[in-house]
C-alpha positions as a printed Julia matrix, in Angstrom:
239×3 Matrix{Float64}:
  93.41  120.86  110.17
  95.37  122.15  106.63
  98.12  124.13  106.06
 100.54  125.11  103.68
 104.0   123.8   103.24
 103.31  121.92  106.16
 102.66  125.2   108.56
 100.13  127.44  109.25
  97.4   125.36  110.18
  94.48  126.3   110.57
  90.91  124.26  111.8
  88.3   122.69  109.19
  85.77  120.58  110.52
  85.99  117.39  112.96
  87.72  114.76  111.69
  84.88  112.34  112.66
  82.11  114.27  110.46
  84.17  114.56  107.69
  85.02  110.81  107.5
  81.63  110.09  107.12
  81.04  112.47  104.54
  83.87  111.42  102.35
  82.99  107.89  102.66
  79.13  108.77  101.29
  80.65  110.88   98.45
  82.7   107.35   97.06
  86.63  108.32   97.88
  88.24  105.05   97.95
  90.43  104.96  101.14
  91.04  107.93  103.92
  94.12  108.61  104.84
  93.59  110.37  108.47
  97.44  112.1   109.9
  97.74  113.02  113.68
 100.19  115.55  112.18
 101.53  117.22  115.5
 101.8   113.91  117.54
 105.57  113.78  116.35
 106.17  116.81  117.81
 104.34  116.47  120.66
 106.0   113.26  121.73
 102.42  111.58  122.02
 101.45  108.8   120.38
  98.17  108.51  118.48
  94.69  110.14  119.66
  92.77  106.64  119.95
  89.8   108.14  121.18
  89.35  109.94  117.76
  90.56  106.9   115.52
  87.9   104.39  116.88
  85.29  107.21  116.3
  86.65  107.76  112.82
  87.02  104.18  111.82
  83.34  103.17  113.37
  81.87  105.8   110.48
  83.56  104.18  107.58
  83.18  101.46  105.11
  86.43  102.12  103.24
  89.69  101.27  103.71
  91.09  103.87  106.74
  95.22  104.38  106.79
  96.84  106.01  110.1
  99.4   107.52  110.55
 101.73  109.86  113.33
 103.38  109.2   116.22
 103.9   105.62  115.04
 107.33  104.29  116.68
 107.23  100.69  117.6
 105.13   97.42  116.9
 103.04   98.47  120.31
 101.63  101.3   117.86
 100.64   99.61  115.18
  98.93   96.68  117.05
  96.97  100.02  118.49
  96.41  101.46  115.26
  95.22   98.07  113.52
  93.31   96.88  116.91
  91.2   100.45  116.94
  90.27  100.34  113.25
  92.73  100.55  111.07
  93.54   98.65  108.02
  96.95   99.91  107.37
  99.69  102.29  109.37
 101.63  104.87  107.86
 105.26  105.26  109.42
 107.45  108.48  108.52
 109.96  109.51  111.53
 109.14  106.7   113.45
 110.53  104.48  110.44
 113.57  106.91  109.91
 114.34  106.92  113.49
 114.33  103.03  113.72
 113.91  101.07  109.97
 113.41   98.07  111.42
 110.16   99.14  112.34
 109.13   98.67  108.89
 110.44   95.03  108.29
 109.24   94.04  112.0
 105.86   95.33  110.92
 106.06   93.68  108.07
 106.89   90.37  109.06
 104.35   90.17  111.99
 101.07   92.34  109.95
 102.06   92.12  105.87
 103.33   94.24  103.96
  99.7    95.31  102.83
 100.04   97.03  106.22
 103.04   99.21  105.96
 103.0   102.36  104.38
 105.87  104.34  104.17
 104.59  108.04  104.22
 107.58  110.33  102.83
 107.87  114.28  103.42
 109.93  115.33  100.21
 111.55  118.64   99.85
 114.0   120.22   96.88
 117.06  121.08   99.09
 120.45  122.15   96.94
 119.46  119.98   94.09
 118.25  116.82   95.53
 115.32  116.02   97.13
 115.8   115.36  100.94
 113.48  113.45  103.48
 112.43  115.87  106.13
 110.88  115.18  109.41
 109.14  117.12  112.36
 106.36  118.64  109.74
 108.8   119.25  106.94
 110.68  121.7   109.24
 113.62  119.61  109.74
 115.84  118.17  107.1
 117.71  114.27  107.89
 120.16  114.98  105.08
 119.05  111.25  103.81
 118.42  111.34  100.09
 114.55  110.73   99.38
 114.66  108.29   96.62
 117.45  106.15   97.92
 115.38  106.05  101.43
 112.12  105.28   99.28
 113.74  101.91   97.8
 115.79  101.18  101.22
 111.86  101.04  103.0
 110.32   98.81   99.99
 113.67   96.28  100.61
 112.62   96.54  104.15
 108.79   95.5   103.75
 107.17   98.68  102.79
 103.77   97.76  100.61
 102.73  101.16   99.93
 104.78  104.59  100.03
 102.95  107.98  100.09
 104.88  110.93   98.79
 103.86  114.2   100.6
 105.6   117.56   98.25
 106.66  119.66  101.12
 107.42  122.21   98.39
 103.96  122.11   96.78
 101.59  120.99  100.11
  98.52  123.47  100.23
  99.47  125.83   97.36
  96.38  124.04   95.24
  98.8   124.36   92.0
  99.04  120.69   90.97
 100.89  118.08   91.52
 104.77  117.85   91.95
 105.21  116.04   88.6
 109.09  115.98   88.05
 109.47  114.76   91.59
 106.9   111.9    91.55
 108.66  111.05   88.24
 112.04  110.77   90.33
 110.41  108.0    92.35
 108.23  106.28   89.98
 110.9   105.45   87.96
 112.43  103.64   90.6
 109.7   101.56   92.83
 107.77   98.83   92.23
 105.21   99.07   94.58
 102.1   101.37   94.48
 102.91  105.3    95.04
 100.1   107.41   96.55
 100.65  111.33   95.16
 100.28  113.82   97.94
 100.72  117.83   98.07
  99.41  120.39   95.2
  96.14  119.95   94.0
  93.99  122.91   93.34
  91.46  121.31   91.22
  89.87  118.02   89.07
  92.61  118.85   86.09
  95.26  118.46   88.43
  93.88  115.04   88.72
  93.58  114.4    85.28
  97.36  115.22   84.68
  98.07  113.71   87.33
  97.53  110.04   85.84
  97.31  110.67   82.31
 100.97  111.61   82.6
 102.37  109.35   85.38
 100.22  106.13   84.66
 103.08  104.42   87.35
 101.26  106.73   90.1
  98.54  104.51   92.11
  96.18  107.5    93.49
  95.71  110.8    94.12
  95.69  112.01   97.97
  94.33  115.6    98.48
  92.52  117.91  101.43
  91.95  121.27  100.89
  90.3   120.8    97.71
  88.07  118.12   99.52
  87.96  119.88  102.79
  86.93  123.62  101.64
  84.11  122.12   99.18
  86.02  123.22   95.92
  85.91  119.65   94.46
  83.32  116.93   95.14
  85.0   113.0    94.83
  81.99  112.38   92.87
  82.57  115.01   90.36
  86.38  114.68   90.24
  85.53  110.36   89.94
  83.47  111.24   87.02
  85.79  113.7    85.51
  88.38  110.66   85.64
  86.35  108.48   83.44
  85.29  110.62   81.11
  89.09  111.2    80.78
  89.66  107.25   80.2
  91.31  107.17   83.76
  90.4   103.63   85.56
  88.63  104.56   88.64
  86.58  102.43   91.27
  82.96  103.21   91.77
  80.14  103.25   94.2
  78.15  100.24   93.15
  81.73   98.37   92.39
  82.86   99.14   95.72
């Protein structure tokens, strides 16, 4: 499914078909988000995760309705490589260094929902509807102390709107991690790509859906556009 600001979703394709696809066309990891399973109180939809995983031949991240060791031994057991932990994490942070200490950090990724609130940016939970009051950046550098190897930040203020990246906000948190930061929420096309990394080099990679999901943007195309643009990107043959 997609959305916009983290609502209004709507149905694209399966989720097993689409794996498959984007793992022909050369994207270098999937990220795949049971996005209502906080809400729901359910934990992840295994059945749909093995089926996912068993098409790919790229690194596959999970993530939702991750609250305890039990789920990521599931998660990493079904197909995995690494979990993603957002209110699961917030809820309980020693989920993150317990994680960490049994699986790697390699394993943890701390998946942040970041919205502008009265100045600041705040985490939010619950599909951005709900805001913890916790400071974003200061939670960011409390996870990597924890164990946290990787930490996506999802815009709630720019998710679906296909108008770029949140620049000044990823700037907010590059500037004060040291471990890889995956961008997530606002692109609308292969230029918001290229400014993407030609002016945060600190940012790791580029996360995006619609674009991918609707057909507006091939990877192969948007890979190409990168290194004509002198970005460093990974390719087929090099795996």
């Amino acid at each position: 499914v997609k959305g916009v600001h983290f609502g209004e979703l709507e149905d694209v394709a399966d989720p097993v078909e689409l794996a498959e696809k984007y793992g022909n066309e050369g994207a270098d990891e999937l990220v795949f988000y049971d996005i209502t399973a906080s809400n729901e109180g359910r934990g992840l939809f295994v059945d749909v995760l093995r089926s996912v995983a068993s098409k790919l031949f790229i690194p596959l991240t999970v993530g939702g309705g991750v609250k305890s060791i039990a789920d990521f031994e599931i998660a990493l057991t079904n197909g995995a490589d690494k979990v993603s932990v957002n209110s699961g994490a917030i809820n309980n942070p020693s989920l993150i260094s317990d994680a960490a200490k049994r699986y790697g950090s390699q394993c943890v990724v701390l998946s942040v929902d970041v919205k502008r609130m009265r100045g600041d940016y705040h985490v939010m939970t619950y599909g951005g509807k709900v805001d913890t009051g916790l400071n974003a950046v200061d939670w960011v550098r409390h996870g990597i102390l924890l164990g946290a190897g990787e930490i996506v930040i999802n815009s709630v203020d720019t998710d679906g709107v296909m108008g770029g990246f949140d620049i000044p906000m990823l700037d907010a948190f590059a500037r004060k991690t040291n471990v890889p930061i995956i961008a997530s929420g606002g692109a609308g096309s292969i230029s918001d790509f290229v400014t993407l990394f030609k002016t945060m080099p600190r940012i790791d990679a580029g996360l995006a859906a619609s674009i991918f999901h609707y057909g507006d943007v091939s990877i192969r195309d948007l890979k190409l556009e990168l290194y004509m643009n002198g970005i460093n990107v990974r390719t087929q043959k090099e795996g």
